[in-house]
C-alpha positions, 0 to 999 in steps of 0.5 A, a space after each residue: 385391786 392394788 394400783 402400783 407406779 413408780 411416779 406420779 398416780 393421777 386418778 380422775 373420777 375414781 371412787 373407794 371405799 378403802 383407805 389409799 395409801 400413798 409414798 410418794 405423790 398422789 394428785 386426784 381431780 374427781 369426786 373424794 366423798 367416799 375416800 376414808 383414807 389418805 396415809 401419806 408421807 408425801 404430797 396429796 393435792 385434791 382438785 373436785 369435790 372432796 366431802 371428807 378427807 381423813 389425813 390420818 398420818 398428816 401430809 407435809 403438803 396439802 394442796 387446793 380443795 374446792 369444797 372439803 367439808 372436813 380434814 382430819 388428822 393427827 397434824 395438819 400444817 399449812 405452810 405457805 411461802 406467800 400469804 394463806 387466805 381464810 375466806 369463810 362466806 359465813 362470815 364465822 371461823 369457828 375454833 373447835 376442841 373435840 367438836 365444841 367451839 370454844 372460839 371464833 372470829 366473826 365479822 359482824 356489820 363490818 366489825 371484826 370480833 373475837 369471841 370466846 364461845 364457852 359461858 365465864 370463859 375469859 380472853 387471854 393474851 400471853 407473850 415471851 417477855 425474857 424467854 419466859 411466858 406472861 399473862 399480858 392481858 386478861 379480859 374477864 368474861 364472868 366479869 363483864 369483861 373487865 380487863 387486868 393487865 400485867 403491867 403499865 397501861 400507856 396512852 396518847 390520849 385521854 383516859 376517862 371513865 364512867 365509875 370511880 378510879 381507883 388508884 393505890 397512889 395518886 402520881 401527878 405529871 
């Protein structure tokens, strides 16, 4: 049946396999494998193991999971007043659209790489430069990764180069 409570609902090892409707706060220390639903405008914290958790209409605050395999929903927003931490043991933090990844980030012997996972797909980098958005950098996947740049290139450094250096005018410092 339906559980009513004018405060706080703590719920410990309580299984459904309906939706939960939440108003206000919900905090739950069990088992969530066979929760469908949280529709919520509120606060949900999970502690336990919680193997799916649809967030159907976002929550404004999500608190800790041990173990959430998935977390659903139109909106998910973390916000934290200290750091967010992403620790993936995998070494992989994989970005998907509709289940295909098009992204990740990777640590891989140390290194930490960024990957553009879809065949030809290039690595863009875009800023505001006077309220309007600008292409900055470009690296071309489908070109072995050569890179176009918007503007000015500066080094400290040396430049050097393996190939021919093209050059529409040749300035000398």
């Amino acid at each position: 049946g339906n559980i009513s409570a004018s405060g706080n609902l703590n719920i410990a090892g309580i299984t459904s396999s309906g939706d939960v409707h939440v108003d206000q706060y919900i905090y739950h220390d069990g088992d969530l494998t066979n929760y469908h639903r949280f529709l919520s405008n509120r606060q949900v914290f999970v502690v336990g193991n919680a193997s799916s958790i649809d967030l159907n209409n976002g929550v404004s605050t999500f608190g800790s999971t041990s173990a959430a395999t998935t977390l659903q929903g139109s909106t998910l927003t973390l916000d934290s007043a200290g750091d967010i931490t992403i620790d993936a043991d995998g070494a992989d933090i994989l970005l998907e659209d509709g289940g295909t990844e098009f992204g990740r980030f990777k640590r891989d012997s140390s290194d930490f790489v960024i990957k553009s996972a879809t065949n030809n797909k290039d690595i863009v980098f875009r800023g505001v430069d006077n309220s309007a958005t600008i292409t900055a950098l470009t690296l071309d996947m489908s070109d072995a990764g050569s890179a176009t740049f918007n503007n000015h290139i500066t080094a400290s450094g040396n430049i050097s180069a393996s190939g021919i250096v093209l050059s529409d005018s040749i300035v000398h410092g």
